[in-house]
SEMIDO-655322 format. One line per field, with one value per residue: residue in one letter; x, y, z of N, C-alpha, C in turn. Coordinates in Angstrom, 2 decimals, always signed. Layout:
<pts>
lumlum: (a_...)
n.c1: (X_...)
n.c2: (Y_...)
n.c3: (Z_...)
ca.c1: (X_...)
ca.c2: (Y_...)
ca.c3: (Z_...)
c.c1: (X_...)
c.c2: (Y_...)
c.c3: (Z_...)
</pts>
This chain:
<pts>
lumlum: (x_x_x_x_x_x_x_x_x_x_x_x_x_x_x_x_x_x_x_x_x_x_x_x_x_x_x_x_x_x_x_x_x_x_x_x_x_x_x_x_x_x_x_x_x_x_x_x_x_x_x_x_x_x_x_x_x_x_x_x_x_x_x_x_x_x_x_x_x_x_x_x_x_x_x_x_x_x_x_x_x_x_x)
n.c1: (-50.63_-49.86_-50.37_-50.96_-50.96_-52.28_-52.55_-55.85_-57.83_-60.34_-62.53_-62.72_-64.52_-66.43_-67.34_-67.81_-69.52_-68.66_-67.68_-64.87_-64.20_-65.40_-64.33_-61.53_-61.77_-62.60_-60.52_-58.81_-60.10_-59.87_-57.09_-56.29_-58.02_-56.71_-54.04_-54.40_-55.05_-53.37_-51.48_-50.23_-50.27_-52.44_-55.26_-55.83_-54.19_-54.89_-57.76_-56.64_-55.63_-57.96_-59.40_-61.47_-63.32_-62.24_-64.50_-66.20_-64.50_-64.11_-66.38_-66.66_-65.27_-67.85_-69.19_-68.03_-68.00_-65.62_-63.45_-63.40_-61.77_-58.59_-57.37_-56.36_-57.64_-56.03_-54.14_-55.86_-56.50_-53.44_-53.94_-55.76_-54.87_-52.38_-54.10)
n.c2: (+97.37_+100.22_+101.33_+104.46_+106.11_+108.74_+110.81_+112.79_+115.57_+115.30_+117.56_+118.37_+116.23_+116.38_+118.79_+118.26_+116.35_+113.64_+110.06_+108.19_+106.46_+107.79_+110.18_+109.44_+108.32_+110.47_+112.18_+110.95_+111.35_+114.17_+114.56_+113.49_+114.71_+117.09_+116.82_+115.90_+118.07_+119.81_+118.80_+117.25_+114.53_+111.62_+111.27_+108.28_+107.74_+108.87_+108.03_+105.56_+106.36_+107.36_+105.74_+104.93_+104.39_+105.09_+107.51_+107.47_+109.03_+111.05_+112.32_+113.40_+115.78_+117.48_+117.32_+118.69_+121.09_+121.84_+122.40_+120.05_+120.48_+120.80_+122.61_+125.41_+128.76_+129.66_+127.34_+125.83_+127.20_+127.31_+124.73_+123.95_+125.32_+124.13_+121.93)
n.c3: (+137.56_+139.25_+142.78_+144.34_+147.23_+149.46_+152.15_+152.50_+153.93_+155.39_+154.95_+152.37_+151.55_+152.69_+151.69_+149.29_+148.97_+149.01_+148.55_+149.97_+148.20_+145.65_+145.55_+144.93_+142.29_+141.06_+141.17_+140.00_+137.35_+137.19_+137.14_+134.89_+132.74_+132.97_+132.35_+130.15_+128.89_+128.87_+127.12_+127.38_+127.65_+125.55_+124.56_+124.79_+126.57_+128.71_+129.38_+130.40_+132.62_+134.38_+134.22_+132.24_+129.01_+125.98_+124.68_+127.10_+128.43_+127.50_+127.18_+129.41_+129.52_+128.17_+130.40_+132.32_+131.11_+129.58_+126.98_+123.91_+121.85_+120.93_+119.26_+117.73_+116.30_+114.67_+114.21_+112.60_+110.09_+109.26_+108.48_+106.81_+104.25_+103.82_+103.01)
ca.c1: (-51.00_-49.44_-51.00_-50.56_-51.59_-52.09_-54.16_-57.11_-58.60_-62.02_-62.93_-62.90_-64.61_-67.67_-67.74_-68.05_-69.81_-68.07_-66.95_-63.16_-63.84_-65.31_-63.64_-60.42_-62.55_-63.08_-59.25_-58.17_-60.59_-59.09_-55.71_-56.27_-58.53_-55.67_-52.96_-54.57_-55.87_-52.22_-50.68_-48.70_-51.03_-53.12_-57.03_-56.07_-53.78_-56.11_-58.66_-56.65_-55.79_-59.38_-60.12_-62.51_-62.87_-61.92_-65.35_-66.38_-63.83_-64.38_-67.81_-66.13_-65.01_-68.95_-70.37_-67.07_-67.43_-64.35_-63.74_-62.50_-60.76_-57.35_-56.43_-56.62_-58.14_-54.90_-53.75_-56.79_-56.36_-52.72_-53.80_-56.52_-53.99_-51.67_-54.81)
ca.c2: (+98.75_+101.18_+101.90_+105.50_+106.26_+109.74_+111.16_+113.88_+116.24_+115.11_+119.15_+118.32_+115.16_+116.51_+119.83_+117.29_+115.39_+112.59_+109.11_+107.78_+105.68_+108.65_+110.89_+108.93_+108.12_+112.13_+112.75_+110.20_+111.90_+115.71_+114.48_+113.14_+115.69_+118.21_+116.24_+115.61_+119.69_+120.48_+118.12_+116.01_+112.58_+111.39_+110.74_+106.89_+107.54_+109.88_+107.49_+104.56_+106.86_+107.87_+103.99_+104.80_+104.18_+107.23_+107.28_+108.06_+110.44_+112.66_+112.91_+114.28_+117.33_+117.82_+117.41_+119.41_+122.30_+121.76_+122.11_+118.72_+120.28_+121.88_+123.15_+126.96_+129.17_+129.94_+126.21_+124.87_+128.04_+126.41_+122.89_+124.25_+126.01_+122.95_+121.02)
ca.c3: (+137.80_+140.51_+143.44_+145.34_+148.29_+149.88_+152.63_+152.40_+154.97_+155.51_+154.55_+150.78_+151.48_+153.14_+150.89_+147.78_+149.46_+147.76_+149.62_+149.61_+146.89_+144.95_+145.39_+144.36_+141.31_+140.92_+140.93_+138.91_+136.07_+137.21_+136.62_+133.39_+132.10_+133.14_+131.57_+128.33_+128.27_+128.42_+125.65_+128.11_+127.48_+124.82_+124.88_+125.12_+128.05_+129.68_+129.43_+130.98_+134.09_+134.36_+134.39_+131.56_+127.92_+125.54_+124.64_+128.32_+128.82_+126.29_+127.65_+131.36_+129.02_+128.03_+131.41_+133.04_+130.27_+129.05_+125.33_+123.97_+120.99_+121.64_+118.36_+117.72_+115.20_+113.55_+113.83_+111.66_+109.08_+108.88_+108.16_+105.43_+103.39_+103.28_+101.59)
c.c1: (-50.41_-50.46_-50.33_-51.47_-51.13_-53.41_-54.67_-57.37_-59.48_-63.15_-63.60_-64.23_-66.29_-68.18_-68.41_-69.11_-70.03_-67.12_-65.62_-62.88_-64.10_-64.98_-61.94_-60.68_-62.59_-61.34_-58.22_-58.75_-59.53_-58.20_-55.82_-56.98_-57.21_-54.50_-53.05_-54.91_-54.67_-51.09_-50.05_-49.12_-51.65_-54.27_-56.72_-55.35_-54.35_-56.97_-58.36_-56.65_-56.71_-60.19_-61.43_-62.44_-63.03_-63.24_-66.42_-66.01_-63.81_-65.74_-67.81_-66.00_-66.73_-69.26_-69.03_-67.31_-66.59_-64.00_-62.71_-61.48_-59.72_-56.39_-57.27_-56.79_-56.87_-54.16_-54.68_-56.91_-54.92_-52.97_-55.10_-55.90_-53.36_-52.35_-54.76)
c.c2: (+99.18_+101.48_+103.26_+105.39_+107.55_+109.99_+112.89_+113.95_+115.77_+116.35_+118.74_+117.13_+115.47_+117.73_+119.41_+116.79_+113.95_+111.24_+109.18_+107.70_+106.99_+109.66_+110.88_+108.69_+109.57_+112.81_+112.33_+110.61_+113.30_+115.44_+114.21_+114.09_+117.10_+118.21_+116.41_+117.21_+120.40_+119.68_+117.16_+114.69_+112.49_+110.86_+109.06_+106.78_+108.00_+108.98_+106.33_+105.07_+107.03_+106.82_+104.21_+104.38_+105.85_+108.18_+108.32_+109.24_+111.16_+113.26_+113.61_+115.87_+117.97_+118.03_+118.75_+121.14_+122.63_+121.84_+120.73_+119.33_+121.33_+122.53_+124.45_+127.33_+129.09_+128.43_+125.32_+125.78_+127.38_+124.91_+123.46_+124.59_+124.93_+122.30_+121.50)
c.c3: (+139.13_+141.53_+144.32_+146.19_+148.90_+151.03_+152.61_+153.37_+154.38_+154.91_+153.09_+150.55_+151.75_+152.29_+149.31_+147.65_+148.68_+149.47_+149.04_+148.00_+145.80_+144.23_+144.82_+143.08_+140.21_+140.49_+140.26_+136.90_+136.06_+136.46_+135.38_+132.34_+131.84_+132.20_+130.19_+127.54_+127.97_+127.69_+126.18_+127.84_+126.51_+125.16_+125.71_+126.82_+129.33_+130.14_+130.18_+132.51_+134.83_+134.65_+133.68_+130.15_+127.12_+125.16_+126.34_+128.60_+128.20_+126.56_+128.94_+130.81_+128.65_+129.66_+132.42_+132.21_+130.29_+127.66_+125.04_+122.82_+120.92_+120.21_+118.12_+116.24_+113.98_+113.01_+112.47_+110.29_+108.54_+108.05_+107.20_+104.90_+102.93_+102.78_+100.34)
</pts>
């Protein structure tokens, strides 16, 4: 596994009020939530970034109010017709 390393104003840190570790914890979900909301990753990859299981992370979109499912009215009127 990769490690990055970046540094944070303390601002975010105390407004959160979220430690290092947490907050690295906190942005490793963002990113992956973000990723996967705009098509670029898949649940499973989301979920490894996230250091969770997919399971978990599909539950970040509940507690985030996020909708987990990204297909549109007109897309699921499509895919009924073709049955």
């Amino acid at each position: 596994m990769a490690t990055i390393t970046f540094d944070v104003p303390e601002s975010p840190l105390s407004a959160l009020r979220l430690s290092p570790n947490e907050f690295a914890r906190e942005i490793r979900v963002a990113a992956a939530l973000l990723w996967y909301s705009h098509g670029e990753i898949s649940q499973s990859i989301a979920a490894g970034i996230a250091g969770t299981s997919r399971a978990v992370f599909i539950d970040q979109f509940s507690r985030r109010r996020i909708p987990v499912v990204q297909t549109t009215a007109d897309e699921l009127d499509d895919e009924i017709r073709r049955e």
